[in-house]
PDBQT receptor file of N, H, CA, C and O in Angstrom, charges set to zero:
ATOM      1  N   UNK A   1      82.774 100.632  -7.872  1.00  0.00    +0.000 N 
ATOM      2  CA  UNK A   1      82.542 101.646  -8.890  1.00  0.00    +0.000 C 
ATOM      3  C   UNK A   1      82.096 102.979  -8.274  1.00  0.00    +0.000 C 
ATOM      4  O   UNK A   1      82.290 103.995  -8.941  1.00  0.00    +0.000 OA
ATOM      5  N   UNK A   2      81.575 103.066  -7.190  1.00  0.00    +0.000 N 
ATOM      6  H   UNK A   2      81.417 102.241  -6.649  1.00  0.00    +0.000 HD
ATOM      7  CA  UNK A   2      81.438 104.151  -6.597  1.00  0.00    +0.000 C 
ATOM      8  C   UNK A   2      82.318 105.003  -6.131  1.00  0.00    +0.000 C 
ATOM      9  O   UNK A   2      82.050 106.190  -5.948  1.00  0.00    +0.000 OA
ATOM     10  N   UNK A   3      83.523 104.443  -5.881  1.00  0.00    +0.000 N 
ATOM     11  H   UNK A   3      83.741 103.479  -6.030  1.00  0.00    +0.000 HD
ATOM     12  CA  UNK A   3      84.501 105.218  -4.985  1.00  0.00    +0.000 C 
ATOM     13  C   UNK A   3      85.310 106.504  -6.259  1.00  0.00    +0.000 C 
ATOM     14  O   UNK A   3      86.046 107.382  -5.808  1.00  0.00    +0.000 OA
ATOM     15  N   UNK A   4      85.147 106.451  -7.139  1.00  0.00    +0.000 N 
ATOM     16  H   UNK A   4      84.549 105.738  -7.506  1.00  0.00    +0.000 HD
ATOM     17  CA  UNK A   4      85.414 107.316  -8.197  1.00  0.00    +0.000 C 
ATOM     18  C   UNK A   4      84.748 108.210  -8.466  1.00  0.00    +0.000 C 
ATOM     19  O   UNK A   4      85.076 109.382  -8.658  1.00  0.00    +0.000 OA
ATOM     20  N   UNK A   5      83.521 107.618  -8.513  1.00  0.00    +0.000 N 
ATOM     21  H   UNK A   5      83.255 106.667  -8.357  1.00  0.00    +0.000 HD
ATOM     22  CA  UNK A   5      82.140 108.877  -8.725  1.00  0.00    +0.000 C 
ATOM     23  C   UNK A   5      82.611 110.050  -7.224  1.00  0.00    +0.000 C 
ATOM     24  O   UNK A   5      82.753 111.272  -7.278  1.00  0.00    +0.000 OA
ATOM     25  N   UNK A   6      82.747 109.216  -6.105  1.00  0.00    +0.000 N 
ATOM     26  H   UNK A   6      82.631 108.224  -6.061  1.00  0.00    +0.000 HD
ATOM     27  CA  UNK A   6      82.439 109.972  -4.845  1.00  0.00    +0.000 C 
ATOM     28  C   UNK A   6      83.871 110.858  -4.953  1.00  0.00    +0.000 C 
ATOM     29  O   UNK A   6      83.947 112.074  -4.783  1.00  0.00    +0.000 OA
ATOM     30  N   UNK A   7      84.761 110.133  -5.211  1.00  0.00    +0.000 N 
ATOM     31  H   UNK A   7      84.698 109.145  -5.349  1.00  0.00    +0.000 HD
ATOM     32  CA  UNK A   7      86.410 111.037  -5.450  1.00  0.00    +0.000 C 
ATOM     33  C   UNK A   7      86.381 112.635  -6.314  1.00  0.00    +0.000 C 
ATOM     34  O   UNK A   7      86.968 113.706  -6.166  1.00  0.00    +0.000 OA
ATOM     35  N   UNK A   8      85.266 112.045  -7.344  1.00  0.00    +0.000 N 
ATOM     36  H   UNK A   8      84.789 111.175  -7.465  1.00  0.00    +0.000 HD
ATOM     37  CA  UNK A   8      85.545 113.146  -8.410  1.00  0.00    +0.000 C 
ATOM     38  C   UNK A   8      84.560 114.325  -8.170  1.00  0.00    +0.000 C 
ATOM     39  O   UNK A   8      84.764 115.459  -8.606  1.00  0.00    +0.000 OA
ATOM     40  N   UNK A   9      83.358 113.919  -7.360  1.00  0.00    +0.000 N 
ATOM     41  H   UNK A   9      83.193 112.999  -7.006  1.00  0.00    +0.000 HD
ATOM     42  CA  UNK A   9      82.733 114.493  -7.270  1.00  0.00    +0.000 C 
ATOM     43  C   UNK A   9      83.056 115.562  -6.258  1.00  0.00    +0.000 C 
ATOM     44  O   UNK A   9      82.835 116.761  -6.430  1.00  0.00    +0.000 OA
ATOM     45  N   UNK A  10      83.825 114.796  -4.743  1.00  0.00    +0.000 N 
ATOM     46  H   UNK A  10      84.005 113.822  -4.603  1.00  0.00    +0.000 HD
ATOM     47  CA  UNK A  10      84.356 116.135  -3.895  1.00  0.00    +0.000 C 
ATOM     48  C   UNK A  10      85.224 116.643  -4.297  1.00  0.00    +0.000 C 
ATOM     49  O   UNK A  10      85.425 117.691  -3.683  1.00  0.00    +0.000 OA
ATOM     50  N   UNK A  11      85.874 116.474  -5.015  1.00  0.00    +0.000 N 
ATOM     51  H   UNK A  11      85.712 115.623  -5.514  1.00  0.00    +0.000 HD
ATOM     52  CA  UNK A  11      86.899 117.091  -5.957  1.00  0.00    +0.000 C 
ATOM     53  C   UNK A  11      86.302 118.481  -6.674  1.00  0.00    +0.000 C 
ATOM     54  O   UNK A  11      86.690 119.602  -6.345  1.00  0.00    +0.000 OA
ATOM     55  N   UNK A  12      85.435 118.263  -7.564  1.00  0.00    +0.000 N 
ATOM     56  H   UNK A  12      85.120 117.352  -7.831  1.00  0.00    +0.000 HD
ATOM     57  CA  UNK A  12      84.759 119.186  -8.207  1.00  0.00    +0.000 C 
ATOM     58  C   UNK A  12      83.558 119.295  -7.408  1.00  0.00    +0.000 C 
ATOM     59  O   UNK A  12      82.552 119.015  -8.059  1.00  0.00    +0.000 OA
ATOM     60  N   UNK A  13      83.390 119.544  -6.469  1.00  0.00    +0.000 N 
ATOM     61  H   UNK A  13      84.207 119.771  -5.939  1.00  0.00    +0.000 HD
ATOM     62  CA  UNK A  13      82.604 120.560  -5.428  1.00  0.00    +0.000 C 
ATOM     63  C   UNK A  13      83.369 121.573  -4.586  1.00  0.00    +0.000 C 
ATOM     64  O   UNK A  13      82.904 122.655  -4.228  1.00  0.00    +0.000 OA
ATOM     65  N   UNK A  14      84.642 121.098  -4.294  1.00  0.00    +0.000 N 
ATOM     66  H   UNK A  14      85.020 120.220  -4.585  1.00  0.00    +0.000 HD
ATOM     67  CA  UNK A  14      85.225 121.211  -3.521  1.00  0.00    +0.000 C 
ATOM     68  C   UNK A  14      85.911 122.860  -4.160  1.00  0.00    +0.000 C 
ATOM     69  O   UNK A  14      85.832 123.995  -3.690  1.00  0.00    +0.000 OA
ATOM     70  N   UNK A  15      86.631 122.272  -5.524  1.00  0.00    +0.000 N 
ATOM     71  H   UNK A  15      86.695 121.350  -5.905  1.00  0.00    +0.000 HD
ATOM     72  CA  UNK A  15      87.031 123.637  -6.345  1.00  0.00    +0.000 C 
ATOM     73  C   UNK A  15      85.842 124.535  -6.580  1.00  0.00    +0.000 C 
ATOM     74  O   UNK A  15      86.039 125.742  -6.440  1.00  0.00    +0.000 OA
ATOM     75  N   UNK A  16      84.717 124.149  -6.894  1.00  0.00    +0.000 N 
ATOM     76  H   UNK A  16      84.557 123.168  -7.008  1.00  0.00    +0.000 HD
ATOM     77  CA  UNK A  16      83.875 125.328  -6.824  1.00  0.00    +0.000 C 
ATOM     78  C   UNK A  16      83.378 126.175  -5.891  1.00  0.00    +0.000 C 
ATOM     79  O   UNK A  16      82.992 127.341  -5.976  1.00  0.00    +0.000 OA
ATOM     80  N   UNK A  17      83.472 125.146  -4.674  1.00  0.00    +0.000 N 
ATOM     81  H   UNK A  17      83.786 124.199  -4.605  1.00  0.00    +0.000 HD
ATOM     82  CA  UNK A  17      83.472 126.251  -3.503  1.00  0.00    +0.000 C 
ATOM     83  C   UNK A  17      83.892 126.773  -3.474  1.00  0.00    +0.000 C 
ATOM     84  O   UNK A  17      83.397 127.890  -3.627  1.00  0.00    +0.000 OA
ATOM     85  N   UNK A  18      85.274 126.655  -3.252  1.00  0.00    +0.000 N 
ATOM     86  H   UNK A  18      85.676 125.747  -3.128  1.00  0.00    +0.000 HD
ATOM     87  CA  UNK A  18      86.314 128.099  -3.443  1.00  0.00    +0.000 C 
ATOM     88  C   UNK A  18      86.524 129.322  -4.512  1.00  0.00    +0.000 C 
ATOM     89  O   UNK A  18      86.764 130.511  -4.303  1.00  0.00    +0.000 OA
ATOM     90  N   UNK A  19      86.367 128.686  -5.584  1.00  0.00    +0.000 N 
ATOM     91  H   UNK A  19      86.172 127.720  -5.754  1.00  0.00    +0.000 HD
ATOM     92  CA  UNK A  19      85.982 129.586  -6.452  1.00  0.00    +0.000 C 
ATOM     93  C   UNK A  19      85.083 130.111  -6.710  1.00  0.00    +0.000 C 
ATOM     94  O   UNK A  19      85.320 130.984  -7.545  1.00  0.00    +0.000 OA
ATOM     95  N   UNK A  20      83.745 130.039  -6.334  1.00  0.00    +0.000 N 
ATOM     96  H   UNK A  20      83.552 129.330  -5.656  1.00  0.00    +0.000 HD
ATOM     97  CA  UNK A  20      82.749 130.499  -5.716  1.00  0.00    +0.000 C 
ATOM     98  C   UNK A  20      83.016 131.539  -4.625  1.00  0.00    +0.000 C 
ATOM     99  O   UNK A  20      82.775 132.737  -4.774  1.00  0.00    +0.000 OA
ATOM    100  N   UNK A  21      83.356 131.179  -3.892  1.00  0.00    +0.000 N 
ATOM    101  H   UNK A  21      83.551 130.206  -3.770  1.00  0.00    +0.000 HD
ATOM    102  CA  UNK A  21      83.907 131.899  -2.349  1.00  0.00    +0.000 C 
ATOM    103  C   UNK A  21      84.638 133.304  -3.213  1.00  0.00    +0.000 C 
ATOM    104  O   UNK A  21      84.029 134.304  -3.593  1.00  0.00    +0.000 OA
ATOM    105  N   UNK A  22      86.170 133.000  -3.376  1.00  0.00    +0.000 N 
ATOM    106  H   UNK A  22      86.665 132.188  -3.067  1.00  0.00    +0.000 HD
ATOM    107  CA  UNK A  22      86.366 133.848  -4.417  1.00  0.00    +0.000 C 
ATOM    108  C   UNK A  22      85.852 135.230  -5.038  1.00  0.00    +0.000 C 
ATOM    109  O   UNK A  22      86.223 136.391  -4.867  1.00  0.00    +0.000 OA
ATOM    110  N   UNK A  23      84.590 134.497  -6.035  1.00  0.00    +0.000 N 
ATOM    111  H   UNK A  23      84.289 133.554  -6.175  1.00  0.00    +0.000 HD
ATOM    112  CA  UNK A  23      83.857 135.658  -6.706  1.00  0.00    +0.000 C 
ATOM    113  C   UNK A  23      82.950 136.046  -6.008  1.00  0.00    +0.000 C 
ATOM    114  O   UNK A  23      82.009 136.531  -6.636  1.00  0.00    +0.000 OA
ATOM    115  N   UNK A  24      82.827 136.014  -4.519  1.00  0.00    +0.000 N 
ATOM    116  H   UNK A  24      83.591 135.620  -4.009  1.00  0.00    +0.000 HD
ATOM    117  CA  UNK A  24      81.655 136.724  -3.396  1.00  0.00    +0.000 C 
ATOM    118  C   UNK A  24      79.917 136.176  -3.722  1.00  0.00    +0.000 C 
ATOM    119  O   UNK A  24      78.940 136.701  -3.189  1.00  0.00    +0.000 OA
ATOM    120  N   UNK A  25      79.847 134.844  -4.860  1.00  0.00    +0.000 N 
ATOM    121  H   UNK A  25      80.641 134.417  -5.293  1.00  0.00    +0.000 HD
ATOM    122  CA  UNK A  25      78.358 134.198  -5.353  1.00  0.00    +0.000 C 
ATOM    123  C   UNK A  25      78.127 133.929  -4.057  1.00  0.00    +0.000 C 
ATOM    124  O   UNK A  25      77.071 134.445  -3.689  1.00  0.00    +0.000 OA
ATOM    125  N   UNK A  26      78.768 133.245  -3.098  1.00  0.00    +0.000 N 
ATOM    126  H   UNK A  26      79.626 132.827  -3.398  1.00  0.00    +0.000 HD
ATOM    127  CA  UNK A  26      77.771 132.271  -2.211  1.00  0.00    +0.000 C 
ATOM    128  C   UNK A  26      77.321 133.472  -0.652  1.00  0.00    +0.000 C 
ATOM    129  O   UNK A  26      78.137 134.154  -0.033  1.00  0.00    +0.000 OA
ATOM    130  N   UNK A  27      76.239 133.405  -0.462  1.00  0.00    +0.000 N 
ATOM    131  H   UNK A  27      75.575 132.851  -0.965  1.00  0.00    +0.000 HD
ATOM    132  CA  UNK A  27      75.796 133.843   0.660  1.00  0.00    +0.000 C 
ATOM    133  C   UNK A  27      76.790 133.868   1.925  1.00  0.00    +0.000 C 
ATOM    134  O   UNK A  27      77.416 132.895   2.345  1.00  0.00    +0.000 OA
ATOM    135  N   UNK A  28      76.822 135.646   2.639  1.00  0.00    +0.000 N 
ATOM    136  H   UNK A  28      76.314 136.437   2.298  1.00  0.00    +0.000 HD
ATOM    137  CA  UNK A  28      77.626 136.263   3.238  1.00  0.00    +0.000 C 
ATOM    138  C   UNK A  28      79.057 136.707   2.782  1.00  0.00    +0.000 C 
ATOM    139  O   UNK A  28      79.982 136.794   3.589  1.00  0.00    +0.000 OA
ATOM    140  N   UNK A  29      79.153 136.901   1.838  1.00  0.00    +0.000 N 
ATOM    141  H   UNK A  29      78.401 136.830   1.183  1.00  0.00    +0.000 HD
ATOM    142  CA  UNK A  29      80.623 137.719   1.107  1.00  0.00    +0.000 C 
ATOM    143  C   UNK A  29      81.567 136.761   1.094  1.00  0.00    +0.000 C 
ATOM    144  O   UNK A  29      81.294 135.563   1.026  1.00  0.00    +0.000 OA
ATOM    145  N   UNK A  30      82.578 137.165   1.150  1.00  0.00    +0.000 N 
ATOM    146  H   UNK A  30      82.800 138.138   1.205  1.00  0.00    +0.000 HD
ATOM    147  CA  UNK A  30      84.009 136.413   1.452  1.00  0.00    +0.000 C 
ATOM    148  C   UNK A  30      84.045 135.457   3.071  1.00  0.00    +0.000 C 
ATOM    149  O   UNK A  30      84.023 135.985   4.183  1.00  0.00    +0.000 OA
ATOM    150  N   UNK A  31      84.082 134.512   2.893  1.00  0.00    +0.000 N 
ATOM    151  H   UNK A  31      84.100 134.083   1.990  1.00  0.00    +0.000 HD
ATOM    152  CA  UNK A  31      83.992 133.668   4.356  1.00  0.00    +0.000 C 
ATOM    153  C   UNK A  31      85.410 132.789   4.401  1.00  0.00    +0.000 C 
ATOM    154  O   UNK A  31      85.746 132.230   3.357  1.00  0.00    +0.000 OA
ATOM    155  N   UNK A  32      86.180 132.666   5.485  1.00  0.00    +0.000 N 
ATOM    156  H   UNK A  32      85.907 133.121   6.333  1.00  0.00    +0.000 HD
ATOM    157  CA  UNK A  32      86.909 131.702   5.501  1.00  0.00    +0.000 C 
ATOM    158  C   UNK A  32      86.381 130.182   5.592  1.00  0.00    +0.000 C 
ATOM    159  O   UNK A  32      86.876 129.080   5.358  1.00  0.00    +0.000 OA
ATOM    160  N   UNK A  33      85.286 130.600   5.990  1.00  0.00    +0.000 N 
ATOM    161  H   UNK A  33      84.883 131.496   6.180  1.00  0.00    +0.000 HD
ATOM    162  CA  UNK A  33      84.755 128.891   6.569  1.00  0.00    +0.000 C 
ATOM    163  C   UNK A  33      84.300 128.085   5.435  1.00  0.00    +0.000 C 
ATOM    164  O   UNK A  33      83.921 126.914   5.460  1.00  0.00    +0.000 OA
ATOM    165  N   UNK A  34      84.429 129.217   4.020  1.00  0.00    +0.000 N 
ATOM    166  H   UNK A  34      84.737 130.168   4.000  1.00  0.00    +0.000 HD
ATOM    167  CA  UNK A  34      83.851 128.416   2.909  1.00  0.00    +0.000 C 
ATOM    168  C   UNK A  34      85.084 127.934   2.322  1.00  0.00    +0.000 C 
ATOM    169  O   UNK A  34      85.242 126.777   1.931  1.00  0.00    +0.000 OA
ATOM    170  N   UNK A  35      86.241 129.155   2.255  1.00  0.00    +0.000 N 
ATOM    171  H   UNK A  35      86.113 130.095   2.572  1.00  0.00    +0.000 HD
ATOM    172  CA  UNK A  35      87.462 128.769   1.967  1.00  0.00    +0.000 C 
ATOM    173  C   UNK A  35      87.656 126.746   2.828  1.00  0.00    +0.000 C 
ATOM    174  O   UNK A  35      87.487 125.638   2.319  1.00  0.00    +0.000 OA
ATOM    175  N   UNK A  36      87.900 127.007   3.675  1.00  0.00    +0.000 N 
ATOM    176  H   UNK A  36      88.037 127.907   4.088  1.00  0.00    +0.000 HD
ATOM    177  CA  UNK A  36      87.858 125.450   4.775  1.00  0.00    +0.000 C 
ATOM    178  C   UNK A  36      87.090 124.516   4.365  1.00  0.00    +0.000 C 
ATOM    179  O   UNK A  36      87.633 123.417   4.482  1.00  0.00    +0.000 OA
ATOM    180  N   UNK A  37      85.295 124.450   3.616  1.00  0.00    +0.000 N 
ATOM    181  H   UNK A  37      84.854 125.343   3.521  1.00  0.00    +0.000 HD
ATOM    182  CA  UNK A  37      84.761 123.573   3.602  1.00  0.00    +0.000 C 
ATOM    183  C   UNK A  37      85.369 123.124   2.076  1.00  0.00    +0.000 C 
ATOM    184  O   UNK A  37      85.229 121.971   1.670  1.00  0.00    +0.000 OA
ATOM    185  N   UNK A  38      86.028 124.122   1.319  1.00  0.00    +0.000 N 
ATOM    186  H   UNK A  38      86.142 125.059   1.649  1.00  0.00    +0.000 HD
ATOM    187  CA  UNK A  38      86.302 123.662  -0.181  1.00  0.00    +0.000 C 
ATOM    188  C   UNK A  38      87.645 123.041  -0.021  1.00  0.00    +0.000 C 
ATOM    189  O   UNK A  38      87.980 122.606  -1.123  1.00  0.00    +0.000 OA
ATOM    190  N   UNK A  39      88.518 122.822   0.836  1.00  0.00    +0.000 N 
ATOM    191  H   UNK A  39      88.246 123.176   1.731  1.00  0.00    +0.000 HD
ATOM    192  CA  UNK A  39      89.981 122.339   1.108  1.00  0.00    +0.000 C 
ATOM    193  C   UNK A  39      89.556 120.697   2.145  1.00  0.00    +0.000 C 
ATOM    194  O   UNK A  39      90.377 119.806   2.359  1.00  0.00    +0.000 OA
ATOM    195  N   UNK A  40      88.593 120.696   2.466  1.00  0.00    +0.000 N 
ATOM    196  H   UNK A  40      87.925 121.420   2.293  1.00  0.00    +0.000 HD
ATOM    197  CA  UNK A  40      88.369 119.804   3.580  1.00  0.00    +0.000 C 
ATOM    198  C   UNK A  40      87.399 118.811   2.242  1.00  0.00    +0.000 C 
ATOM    199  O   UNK A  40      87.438 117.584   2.323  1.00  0.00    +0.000 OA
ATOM    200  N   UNK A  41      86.787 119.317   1.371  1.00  0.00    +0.000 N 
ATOM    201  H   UNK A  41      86.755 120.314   1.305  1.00  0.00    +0.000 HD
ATOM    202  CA  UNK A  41      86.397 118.574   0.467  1.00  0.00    +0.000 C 
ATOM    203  C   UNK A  41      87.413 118.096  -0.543  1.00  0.00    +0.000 C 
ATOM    204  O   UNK A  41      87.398 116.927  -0.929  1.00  0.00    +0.000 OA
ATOM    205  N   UNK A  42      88.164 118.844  -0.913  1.00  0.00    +0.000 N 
ATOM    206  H   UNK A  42      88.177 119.794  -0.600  1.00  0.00    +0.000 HD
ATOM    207  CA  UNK A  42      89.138 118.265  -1.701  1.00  0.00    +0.000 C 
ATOM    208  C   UNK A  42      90.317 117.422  -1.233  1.00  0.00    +0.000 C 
ATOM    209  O   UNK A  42      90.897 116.542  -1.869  1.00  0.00    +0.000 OA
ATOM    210  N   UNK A  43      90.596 117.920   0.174  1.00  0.00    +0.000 N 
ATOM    211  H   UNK A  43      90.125 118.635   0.691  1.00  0.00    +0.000 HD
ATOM    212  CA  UNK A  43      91.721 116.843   0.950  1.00  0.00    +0.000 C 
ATOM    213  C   UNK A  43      90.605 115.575   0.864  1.00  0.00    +0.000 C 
ATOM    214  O   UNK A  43      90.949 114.608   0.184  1.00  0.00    +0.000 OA
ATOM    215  N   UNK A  44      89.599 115.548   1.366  1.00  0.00    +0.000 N 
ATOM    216  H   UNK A  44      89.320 116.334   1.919  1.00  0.00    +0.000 HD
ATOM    217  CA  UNK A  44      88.797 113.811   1.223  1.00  0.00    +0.000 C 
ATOM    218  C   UNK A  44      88.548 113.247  -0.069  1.00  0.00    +0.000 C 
ATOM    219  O   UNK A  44      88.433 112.023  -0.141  1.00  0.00    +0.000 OA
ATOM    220  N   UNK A  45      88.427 114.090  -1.310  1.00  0.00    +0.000 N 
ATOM    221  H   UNK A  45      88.521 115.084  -1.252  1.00  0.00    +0.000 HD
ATOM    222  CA  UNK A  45      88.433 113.496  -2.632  1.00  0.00    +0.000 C 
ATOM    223  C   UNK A  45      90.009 112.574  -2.600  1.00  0.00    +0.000 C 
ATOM    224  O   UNK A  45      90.087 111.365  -2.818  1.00  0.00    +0.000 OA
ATOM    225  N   UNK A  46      91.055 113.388  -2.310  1.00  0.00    +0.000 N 
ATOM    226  H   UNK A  46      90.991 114.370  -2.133  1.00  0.00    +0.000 HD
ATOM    227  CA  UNK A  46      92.206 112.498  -2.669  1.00  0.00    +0.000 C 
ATOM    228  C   UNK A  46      92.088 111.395  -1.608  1.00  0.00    +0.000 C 
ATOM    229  O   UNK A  46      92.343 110.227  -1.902  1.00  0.00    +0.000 OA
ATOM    230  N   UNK A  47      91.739 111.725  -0.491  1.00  0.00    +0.000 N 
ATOM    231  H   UNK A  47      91.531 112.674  -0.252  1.00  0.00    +0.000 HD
ATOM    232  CA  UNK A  47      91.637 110.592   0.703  1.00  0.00    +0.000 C 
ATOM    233  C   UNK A  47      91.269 109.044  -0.446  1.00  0.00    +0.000 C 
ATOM    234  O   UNK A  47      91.835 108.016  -0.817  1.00  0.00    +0.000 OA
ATOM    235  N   UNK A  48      89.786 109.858  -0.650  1.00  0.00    +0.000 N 
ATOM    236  H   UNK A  48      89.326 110.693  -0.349  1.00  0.00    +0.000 HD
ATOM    237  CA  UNK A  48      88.815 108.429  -1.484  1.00  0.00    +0.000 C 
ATOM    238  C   UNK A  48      90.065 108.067  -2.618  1.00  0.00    +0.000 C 
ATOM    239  O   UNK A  48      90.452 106.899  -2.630  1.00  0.00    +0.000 OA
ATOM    240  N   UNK A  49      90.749 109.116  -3.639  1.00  0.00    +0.000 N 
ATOM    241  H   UNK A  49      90.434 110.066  -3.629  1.00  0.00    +0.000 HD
ATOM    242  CA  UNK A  49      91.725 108.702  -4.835  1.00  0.00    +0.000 C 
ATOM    243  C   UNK A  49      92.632 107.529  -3.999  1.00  0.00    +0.000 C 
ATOM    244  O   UNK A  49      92.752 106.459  -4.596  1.00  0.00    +0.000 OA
ATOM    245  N   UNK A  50      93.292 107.645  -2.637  1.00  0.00    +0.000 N 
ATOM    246  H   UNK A  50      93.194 108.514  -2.152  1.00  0.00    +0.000 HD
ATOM    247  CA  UNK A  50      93.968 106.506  -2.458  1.00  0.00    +0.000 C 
ATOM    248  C   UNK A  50      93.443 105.436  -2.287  1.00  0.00    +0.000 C 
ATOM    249  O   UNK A  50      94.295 104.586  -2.547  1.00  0.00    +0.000 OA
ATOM    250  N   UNK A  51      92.077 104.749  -1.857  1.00  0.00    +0.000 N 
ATOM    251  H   UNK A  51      91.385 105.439  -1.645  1.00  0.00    +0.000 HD
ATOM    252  CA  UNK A  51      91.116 104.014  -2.011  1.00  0.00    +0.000 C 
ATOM    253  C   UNK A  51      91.184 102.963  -3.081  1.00  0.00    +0.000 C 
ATOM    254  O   UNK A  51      91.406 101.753  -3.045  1.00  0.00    +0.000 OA
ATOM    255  N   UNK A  52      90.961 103.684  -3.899  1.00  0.00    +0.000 N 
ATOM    256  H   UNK A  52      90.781 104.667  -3.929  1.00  0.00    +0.000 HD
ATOM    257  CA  UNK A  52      90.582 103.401  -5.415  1.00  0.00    +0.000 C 
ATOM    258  C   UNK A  52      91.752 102.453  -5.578  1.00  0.00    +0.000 C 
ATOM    259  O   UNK A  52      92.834 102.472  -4.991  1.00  0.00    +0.000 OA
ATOM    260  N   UNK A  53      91.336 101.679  -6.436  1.00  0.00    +0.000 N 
ATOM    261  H   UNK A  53      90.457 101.663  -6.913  1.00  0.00    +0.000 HD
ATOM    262  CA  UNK A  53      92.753 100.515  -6.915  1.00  0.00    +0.000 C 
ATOM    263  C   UNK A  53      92.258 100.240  -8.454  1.00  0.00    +0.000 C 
ATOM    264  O   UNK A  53      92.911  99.499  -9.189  1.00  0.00    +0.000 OA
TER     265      UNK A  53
């Protein structure tokens, strides 16, 4: 039952980083490295989605 919670959750962290990033909210302006941590979270949400059965 966990592996869903953990899927959905980097999932929707993952988009808000970036969209965050985006609107210049998160500390130091526009960063690529935030762009990267929100794509590296969402590539492992689907990682965990193939998991799941």
């Amino acid at each position: 039952m966990w592996v869903p919670a953990v899927m959905f959750a980097l999932l929707v962290t993952g988009t808000l980083v970036i969209i965050t990033n985006y609107l210049g909210l998160l500390p130091g302006e526009q960063q690529n490295r935030y762009l990267l941590l929100g794509l590296v979270e969402i590539t492992a949400g689907f990682i965990f989605a193939t998991i799941y059965r």
